[in-house]
N, C-alpha and C positions, 0 to 999 in steps of 0.2 A: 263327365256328365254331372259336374256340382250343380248345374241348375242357375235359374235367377238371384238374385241380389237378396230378393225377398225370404227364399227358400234357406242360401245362407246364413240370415239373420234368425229361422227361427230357431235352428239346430243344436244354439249353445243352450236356450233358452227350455226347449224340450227335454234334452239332456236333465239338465240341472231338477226341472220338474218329475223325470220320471225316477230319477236318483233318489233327490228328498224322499219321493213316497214310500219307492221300497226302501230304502233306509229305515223308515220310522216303521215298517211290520218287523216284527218276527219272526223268528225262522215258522214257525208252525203256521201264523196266521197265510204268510206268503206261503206257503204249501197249501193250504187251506182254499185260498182263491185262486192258485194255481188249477186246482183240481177242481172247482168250478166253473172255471171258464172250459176247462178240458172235457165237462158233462154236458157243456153248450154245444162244442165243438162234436164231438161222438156223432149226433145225429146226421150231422152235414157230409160227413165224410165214412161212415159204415160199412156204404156199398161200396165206396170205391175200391178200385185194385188196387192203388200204389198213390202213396201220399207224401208228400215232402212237408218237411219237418225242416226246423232250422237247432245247432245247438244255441242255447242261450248265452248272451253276453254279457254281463254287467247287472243292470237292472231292467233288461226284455224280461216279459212275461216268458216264462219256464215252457218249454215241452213236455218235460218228463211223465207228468202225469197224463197227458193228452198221448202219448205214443204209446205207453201201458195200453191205454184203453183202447188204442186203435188196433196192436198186437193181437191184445183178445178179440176183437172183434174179428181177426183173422184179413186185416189191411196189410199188405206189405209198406215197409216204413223207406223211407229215401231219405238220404241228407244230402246238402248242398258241398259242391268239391268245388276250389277255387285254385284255380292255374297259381303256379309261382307268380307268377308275371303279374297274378293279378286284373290281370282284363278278362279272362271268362269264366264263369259259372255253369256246371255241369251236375247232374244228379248220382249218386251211386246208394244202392241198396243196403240196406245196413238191417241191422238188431239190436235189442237192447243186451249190454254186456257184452259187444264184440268191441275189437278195438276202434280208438278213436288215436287219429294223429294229428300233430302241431299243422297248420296251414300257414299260408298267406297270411301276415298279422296277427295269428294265434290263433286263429278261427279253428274252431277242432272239427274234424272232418273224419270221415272213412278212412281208415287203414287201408282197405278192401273190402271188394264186393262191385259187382256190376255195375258198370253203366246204366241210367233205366229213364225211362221218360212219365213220370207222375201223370196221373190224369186228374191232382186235386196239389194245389200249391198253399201249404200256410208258414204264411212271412213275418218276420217282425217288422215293427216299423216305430216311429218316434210322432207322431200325431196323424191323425184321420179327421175326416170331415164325413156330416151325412151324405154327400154326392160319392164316397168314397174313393175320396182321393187320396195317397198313400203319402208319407213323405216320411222315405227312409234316410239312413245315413247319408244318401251323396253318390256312392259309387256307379248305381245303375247298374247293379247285377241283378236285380230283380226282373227292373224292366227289360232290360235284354234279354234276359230268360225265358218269360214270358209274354213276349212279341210273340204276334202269332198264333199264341195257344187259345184261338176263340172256345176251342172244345171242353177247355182243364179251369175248373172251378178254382178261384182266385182269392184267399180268404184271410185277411189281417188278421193279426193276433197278439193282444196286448191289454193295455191297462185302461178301463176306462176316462182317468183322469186326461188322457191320451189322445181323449175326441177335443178338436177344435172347431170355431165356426166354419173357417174355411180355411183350403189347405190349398196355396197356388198353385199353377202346374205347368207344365213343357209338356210340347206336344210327344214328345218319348214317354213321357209318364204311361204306367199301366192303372188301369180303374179297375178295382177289387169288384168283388160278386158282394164281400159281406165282410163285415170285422167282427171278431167273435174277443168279448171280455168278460171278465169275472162277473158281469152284470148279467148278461146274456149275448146274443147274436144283433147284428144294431144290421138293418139292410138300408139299402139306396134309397133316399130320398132323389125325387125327381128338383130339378129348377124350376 
């Protein structure tokens, strides 16, 4: 599911952009706007019962502080489990301070804990558009995840420098409800 021609040209280029920036914070400043964006995020997601969460890669916007506060709020937390094989993505229940193991590509994942089906999904992603259109790494675990789920609130979660004009798409693409960043929560402009 790489996508268009278009799509693969901008992924080196987002990369490199979201690297430099957190590169140039600080551990405290990036904890700092971590936990900002994570105070945007709280409101959207409180009520729900069961929230997927992603662990952070590289230079994605951190969870850490956003799952704290979803704990207390008394949310159950889900993280993403990815097959050996790499072609499907499944959710299991997790806690902060239970184990995490190596995955698919190092992805850290559930040790254990249930299967469970989220009723709020927040994703990373490598640039957003205001129509909010997602454009992840490539693989389409997201979208396939998320096929289907008209019911389960859809919410990107990243760095505002993150937003672009506009972000191509394949009719597999899934369209976010909201992208929540250290700025605030950014919603759907209409066309």
């Amino acid at each position: 599911m790489k996508g268009n021609a278009e799509k693969l040209a901008l992924r080196p280029g987002l990369r490199a952009t979201r690297d430099t920036f957190v590169l140039g914070l600080s551990a405290d400043t990036r904890r700092r706007l971590e936990g900002a964006a994570a105070r945007h995020l709280l409101p959207l997601v409180a009520q729900c019962r069961c929230v997927a969460f992603y662990w952070a890669l590289g230079s994605e916007m951190g969870c850490t502080a956003a799952i704290e506060q979803a704990v207390a709020a008394g949310v159950v937390v889900a993280l993403p489990v990815v097959s050996d094989e790499g072609d499907k993505m499944h959710f299991r229940s997790w806690h902060p301070g239970a184990p995490l193991a190596k995955g698919w590509r190092g992805l850290r994942q559930p040790a254990h804990g249930e299967s469970i089906e989220p009723d709020a999904f927040v994703v990373p992603l490598l640039g957003f558009d205001t129509r909010m259109r997602r454009l992840g790494q490539g693989g389409g675990f997201y979208d396939r995840a998320l096929a289907g789920r008209t019911d389960a609130k859809k919410i990107g979660f990243g760095w505002a420098i993150q937003q672009l004009p506009a972000i191509p798409c394949d009719p597999w693409d899934i369209v976010l409800d909201m992208v929540v960043t250290e700025r605030g929560a950014v919603g759907k402009e209409e066309a």
